[in-house]
VEXGU-189959 format. One line per 5 residues: number of its first residue (from 1); their letters; for each residue z, y, x of N, C-alpha, C. Coordinates in steps of 0.001 Angstrom, whole numbers, plus 500000, padded with zeros to 6 digits. Layout:
NUM) a) Z:Y:X:Z:Y:X:Z:Y:X  ...
% end
This chain:
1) xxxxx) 704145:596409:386805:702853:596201:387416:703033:595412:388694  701917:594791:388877:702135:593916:390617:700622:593525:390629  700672:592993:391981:699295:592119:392623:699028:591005:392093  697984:590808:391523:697315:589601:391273:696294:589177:392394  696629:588187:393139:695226:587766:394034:694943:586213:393393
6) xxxxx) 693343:586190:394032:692951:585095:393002:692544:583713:394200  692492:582691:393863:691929:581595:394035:690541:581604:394335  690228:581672:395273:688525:581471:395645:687837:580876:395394  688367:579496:394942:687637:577843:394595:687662:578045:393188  688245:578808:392233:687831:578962:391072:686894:579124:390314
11) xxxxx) 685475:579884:391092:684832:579852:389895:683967:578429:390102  684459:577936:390860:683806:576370:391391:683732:575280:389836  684581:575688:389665:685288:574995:388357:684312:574899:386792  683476:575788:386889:682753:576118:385968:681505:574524:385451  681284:574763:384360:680535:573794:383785:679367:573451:384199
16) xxxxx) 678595:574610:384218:677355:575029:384858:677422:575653:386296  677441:574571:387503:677317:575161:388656:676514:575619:389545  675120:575914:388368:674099:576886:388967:674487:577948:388755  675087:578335:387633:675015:579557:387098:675760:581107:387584  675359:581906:387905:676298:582864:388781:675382:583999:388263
21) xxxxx) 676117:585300:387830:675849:586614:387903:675770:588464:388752  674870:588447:388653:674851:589695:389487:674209:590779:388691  674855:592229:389274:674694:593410:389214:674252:593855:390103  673988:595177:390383:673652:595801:391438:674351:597489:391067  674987:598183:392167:675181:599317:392211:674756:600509:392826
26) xxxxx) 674234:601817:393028:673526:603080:394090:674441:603829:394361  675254:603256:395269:676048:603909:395667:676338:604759:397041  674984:605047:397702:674660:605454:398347:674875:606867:398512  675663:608387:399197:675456:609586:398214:674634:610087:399269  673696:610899:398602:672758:611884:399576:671367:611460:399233
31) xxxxx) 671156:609595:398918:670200:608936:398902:669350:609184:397461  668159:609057:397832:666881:609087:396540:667315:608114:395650  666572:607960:394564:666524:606418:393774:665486:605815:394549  665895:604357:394632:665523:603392:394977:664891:602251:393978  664407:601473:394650:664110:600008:394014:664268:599139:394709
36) xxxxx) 664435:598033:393893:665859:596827:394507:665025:595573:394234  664549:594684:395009:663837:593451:395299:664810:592339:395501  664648:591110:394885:665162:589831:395453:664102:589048:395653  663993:588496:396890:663019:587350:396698:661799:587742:396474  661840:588901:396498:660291:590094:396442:659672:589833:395524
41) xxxxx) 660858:589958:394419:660840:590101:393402:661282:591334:392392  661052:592259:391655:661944:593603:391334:662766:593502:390665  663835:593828:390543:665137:593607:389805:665835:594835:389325  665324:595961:389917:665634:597132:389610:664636:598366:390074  663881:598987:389049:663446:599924:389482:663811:601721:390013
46) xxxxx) 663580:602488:390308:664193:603700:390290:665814:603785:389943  666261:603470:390633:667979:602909:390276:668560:604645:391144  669319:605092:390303:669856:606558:390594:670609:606564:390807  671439:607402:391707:673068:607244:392314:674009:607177:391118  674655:606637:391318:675823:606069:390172:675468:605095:389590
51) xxxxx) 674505:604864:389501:673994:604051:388395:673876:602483:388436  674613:601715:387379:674788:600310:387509:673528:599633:386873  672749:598835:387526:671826:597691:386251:672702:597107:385765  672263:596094:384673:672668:595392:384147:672888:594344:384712  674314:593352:384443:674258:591747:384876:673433:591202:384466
56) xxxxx) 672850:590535:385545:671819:589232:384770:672397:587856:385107  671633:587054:385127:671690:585489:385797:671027:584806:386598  671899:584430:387467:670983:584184:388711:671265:582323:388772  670463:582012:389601:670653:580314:390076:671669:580793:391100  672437:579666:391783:673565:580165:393322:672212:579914:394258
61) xxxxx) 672687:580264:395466:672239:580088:396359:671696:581348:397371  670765:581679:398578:670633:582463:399296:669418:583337:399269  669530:584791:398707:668573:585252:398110:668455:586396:399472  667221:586940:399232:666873:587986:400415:666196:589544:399538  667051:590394:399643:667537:591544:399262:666884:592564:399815
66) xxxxx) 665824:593342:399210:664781:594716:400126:665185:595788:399192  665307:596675:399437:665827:597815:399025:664677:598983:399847  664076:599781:398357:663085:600545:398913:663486:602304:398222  662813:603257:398933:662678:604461:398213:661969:604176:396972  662431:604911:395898:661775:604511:394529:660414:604607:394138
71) xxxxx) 659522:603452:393810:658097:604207:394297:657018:603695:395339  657744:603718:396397:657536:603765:397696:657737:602169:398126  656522:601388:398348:656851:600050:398971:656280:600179:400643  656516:600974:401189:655790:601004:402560:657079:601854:403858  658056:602269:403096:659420:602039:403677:660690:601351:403555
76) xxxxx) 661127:600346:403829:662024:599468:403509:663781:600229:404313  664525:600193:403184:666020:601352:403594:666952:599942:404285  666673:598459:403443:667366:597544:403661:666499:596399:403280  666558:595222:404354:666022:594045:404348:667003:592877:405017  667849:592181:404023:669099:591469:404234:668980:589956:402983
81) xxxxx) 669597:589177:403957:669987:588325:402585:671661:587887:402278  671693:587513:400852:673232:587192:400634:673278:585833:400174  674324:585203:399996:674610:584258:399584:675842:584424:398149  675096:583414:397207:675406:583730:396316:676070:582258:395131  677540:582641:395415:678327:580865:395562:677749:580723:393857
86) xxxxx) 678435:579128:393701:677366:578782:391844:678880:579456:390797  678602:579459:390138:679921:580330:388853:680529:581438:389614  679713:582166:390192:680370:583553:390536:679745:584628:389780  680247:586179:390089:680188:587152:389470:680061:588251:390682  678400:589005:390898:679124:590475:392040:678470:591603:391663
91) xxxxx) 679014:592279:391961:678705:593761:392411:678091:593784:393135  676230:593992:393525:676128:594135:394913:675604:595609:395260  676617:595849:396477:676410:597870:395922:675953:598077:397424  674728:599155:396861:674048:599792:398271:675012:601215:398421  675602:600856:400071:676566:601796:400285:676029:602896:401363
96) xxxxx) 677110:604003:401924:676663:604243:403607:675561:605533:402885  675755:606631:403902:674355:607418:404091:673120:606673:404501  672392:607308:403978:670716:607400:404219:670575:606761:405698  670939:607077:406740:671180:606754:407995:671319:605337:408158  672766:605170:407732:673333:603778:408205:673576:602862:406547
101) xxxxx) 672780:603208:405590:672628:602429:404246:672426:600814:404368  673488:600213:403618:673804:598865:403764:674061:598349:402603  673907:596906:402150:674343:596284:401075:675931:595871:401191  676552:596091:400497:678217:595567:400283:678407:594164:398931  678060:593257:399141:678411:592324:398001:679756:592845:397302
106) xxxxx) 680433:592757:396316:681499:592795:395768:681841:591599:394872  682827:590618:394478:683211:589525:394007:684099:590153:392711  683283:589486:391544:684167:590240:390493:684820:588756:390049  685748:588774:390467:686832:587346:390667:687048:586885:389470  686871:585704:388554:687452:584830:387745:688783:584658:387430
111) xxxxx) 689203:585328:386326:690946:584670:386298:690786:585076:384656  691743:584245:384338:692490:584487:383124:693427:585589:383406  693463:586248:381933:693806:588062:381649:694976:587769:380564  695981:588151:381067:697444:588113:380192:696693:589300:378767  696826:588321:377852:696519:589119:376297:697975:590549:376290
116) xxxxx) 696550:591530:376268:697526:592883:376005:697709:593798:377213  696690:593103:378606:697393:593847:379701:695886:594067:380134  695859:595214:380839:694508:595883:381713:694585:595086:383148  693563:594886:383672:693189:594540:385313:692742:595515:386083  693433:596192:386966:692806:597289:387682:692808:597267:388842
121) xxxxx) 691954:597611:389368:691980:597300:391364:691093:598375:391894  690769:599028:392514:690584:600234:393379:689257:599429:395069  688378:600642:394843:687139:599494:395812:686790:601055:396408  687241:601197:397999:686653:602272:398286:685480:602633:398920  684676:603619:398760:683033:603192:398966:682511:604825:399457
126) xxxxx) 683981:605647:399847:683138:606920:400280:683157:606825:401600  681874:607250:402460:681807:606790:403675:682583:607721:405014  682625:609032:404239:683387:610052:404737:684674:610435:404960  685619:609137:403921:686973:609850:403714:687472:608997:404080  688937:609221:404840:689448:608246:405245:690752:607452:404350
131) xxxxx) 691662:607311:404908:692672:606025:403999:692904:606759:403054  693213:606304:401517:693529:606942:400636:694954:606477:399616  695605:606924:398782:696593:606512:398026:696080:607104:396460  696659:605763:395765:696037:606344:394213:697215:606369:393442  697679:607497:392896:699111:608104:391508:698574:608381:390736
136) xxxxx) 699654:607496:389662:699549:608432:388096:700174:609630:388223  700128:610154:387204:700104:611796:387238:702138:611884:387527  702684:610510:386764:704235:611049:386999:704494:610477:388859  703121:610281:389438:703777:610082:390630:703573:608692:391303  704082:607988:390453:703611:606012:390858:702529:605995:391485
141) xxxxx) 702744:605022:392541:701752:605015:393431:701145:603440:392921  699706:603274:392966:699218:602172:392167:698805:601301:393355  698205:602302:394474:697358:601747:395659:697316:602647:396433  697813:602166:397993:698015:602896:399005:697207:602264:400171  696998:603470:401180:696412:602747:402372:694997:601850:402245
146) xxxxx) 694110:602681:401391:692719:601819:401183:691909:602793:402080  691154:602398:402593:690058:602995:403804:688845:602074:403412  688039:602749:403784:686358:602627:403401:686253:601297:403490  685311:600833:402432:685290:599345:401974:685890:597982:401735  687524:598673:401719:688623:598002:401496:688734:597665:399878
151) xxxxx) 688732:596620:399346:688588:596446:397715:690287:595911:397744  691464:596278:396969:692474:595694:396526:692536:594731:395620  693854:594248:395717:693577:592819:394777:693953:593655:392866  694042:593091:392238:694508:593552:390586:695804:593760:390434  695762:594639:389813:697323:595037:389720:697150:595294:387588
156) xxxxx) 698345:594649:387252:698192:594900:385380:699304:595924:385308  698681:596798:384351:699016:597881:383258:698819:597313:381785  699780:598686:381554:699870:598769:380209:698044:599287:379743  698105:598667:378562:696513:599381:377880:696731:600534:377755  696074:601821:377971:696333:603609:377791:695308:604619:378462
161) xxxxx) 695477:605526:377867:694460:606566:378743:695384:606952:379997  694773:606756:380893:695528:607369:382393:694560:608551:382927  695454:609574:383707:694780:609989:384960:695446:609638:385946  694613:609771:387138:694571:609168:388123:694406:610273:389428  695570:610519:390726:695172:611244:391699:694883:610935:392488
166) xxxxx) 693848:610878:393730:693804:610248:394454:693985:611539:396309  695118:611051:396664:695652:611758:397863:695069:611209:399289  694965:611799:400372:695013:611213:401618:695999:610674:401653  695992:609308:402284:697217:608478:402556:698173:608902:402876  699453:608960:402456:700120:609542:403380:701127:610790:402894
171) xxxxx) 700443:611710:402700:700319:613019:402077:700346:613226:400857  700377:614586:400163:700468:615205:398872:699305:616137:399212  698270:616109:399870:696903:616408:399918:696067:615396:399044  696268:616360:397520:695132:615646:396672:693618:616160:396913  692672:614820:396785:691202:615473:396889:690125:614763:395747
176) xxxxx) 691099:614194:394659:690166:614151:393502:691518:613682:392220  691287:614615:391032:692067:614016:389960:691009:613613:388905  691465:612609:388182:690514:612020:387420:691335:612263:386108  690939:612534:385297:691539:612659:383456:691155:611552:383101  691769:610975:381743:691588:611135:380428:690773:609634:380760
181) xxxxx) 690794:608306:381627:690413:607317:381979:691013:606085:380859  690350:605780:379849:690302:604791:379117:690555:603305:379276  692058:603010:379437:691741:601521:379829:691835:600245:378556  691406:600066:378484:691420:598451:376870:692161:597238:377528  692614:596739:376481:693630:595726:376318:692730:594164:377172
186) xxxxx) 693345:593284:377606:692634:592290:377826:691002:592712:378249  691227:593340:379433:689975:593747:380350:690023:594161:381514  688763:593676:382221:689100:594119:383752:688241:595361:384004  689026:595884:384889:688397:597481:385477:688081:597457:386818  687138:597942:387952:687216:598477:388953:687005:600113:389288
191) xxxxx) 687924:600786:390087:687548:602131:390193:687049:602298:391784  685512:602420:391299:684635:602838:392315:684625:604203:393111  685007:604768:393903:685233:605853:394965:684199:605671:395245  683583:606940:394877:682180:607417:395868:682017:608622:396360  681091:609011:397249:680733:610447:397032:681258:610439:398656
196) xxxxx) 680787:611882:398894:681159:612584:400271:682550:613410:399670  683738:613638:401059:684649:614563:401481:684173:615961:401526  683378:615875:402405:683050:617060:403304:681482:617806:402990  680539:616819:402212:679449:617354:402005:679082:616836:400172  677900:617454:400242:677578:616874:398870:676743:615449:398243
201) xxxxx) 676689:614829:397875:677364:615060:396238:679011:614627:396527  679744:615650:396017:681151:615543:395668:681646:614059:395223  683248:613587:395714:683955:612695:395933:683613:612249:393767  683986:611263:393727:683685:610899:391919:684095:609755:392032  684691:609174:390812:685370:607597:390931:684096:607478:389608
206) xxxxx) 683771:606026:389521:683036:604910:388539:684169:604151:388420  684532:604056:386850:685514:602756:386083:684659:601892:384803  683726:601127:385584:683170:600169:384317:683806:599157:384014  683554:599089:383527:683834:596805:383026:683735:595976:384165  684515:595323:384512:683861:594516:385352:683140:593174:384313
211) xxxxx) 682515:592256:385173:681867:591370:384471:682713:590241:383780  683838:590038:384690:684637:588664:384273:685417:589223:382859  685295:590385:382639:685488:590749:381298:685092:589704:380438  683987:589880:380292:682918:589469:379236:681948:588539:378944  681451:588339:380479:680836:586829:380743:680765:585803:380546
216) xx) 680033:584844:380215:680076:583324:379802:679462:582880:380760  680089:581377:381092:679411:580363:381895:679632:578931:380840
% end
């Protein structure tokens, strides 16, 4: 296994250089469902913690992002805009307590995927916990030293079911084991850390697809 980091100017490269995709993530813990505006426009209604929309397709360029209680258009949680390069791919995840709730873009990076090998990289998003280290169960350390909103670069595995521990940095103070995690051949993964330490809703990792899986441009 090792680091893969990618080329930034890559998805530049693409045929169609309007074309760029986005998701959205609620990754907020403590927080209501929401609804998710671009361009004051709706893009997501009642969106529930954990819960991913679907990729769609967007034109590139600089969109302006309102994020409301679900329902509710007469309190605004977030009013921001992003920029959004042409042949890209993101995650854009509402992070942070209720309090200090913020948008986090995420870049689901373009690369060619060695046939037969998994892409895995680690994105930490609990607002409570501090640096963390991630082991397989015999011990291997995959990713060390990630602290809140630190995304690592890809690291390839073998295709297999893994669990996964995730320790305070540092330490053999585990504070979440994950089972029985499904990874497929020639695909990319991110494992999303969410949740509170210390309060509720409890610490929980998200491992979807990422998009550059599957995507066409």
């Amino acid at each position: 296994m090792y680091e893969w980091s990618y080329n930034p100017n890559f998805f530049y490269n693409s045929m169609n250089r309007m074309h760029s995709y986005v998701r959205f993530l609620h990754a907020s813990p403590g927080t209501f469902n929401i609804d998710i505006l671009m361009n004051n426009k709706d893009v997501s209604t009642n969106l529930s913690y954990k819960d991913f929309t679907e990729y769609f397709p967007i034109y590139h360029g600089r969109y302006n992002i309102k994020v409301f209680p679900a329902g509710n258009r007469t309190k605004v949680l977030i009013d921001t805009d992003i920029n959004i390069p042409p042949g890209s791919i993101f995650t854009v995840s509402v992070i942070g307590k209720l309090e200090d709730i913020s948008l986090y873009p995420i870049l689901d990076p373009r690369l060619p995927i060695p046939m037969g090998k998994v892409c895995l990289r680690f994105i930490h998003l609990s607002p409570d916990t501090p640096l963390v280290d991630v082991r397989l169960s015999n011990g291997a350390v995959l990713f060390s030293n990630i602290g809140y909103k630190q995304i690592t670069n890809y690291i390839l595995l073998a295709p297999a079911t893994y669990s996964f521990d995730i320790y305070l940095a540092g330490t053999n103070k585990r504070i979440l084991y994950v089972p029985n995690a499904s990874l497929r051949p020639s695909k990319f993964y991110s494992i999303y850390f969410v949740g509170l330490s210390k309060q509720e809703p409890p610490l929980q990792v998200l491992i979807p697809l990422d998009g550059n899986s599957y995507l066409g441009f």
